[in-house]
N, C-alpha and C positions, 0 to 999 in steps of 0.2 A: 674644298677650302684649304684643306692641309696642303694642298698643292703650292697653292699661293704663300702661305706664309712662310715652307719651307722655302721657297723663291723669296722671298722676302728675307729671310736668314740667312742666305747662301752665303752673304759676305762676313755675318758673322764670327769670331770664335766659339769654340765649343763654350764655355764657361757665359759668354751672350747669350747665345744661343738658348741653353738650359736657363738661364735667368727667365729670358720673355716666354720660353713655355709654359712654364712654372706660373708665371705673372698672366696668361692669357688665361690658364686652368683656373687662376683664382677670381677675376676677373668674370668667367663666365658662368661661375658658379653664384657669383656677387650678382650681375643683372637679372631681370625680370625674362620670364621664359621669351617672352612677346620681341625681344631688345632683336633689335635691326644688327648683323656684324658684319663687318667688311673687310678686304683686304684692300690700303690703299699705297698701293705700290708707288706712283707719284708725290706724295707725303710719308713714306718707308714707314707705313706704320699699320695698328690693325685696329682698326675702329669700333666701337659700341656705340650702340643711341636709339633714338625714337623712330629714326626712318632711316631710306639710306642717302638721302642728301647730307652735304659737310655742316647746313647750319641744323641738322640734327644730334650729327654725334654729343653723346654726354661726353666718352674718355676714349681714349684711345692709348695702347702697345707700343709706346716707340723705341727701340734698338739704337745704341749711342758704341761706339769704341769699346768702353770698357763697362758700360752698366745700363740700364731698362729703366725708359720715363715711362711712369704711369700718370697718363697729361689730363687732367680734369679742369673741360670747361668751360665751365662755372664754379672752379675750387676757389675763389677768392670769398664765393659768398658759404662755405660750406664749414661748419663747425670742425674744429681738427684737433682734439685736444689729446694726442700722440705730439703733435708739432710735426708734423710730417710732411706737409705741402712747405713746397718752395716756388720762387717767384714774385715776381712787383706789377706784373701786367694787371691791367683794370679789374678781366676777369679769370684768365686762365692760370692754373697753376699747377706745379706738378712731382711730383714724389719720385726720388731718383733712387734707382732699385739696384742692390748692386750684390746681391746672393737670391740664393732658391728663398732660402729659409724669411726674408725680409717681401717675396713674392707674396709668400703665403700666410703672413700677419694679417690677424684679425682685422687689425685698423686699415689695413690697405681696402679689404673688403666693404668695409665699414662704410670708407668714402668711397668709393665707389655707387653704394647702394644709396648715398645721401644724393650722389650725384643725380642719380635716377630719381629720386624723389623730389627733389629741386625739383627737375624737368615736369615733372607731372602738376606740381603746385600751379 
């Protein structure tokens, strides 16, 4: 799998790059052992969720120019009281990551693991 995402990063900058590691390290440390991951090169991003079909994913890794979407969704219906989800869409929403040190906040974890928990309700 590190194959793939380094392939996924190669377009990256370094200072990208280190963001969405950072963000995937915290990310996978945040979901359930059981959690489905995927590389989805076609959608440039690295997926989490229940299975590995797309209407599985709870969030997903995506790599932007200059900073790391951590896209959650079902974050529209998810408590966020950091204020950290951004977006209008019905359900998805998404927290734009733009250092290590904002990877690896609690609250990123936080929703993440709410994200998972939704899924399971």
């Amino acid at each position: 799998m590190q194959d793939e995402v380094d392939t996924l990063l190669s377009g990256s900058t370094d200072r990208v790059r280190a963001i969405a590691l950072k963000l995937i390290d915290s990310v996978r440390k945040a979901v359930p052992k059981q959690a489905h991951v995927s590389v989805k090169p076609g959608w440039r991003c690295v997926a989490f969720g229940t299975g590995p079909k797309m209407g599985e994913m709870v969030c997903a890794v995506i790599p932007h120019k200059a900073h790391v979407n951590l896209q959650l969704m079902q974050g529209a219906s998810l408590a966020d009281p950091e204020g950290l989800l951004e977006g209008t869409g019905k359900a998805v929403r998404h927290v734009k990551i733009c250092s290590e040190k904002e990877a690896a906040q609690r609250a990123v974890k936080d929703l993440v693991k709410a994200g998972f928990a939704f899924e399971a309700d």
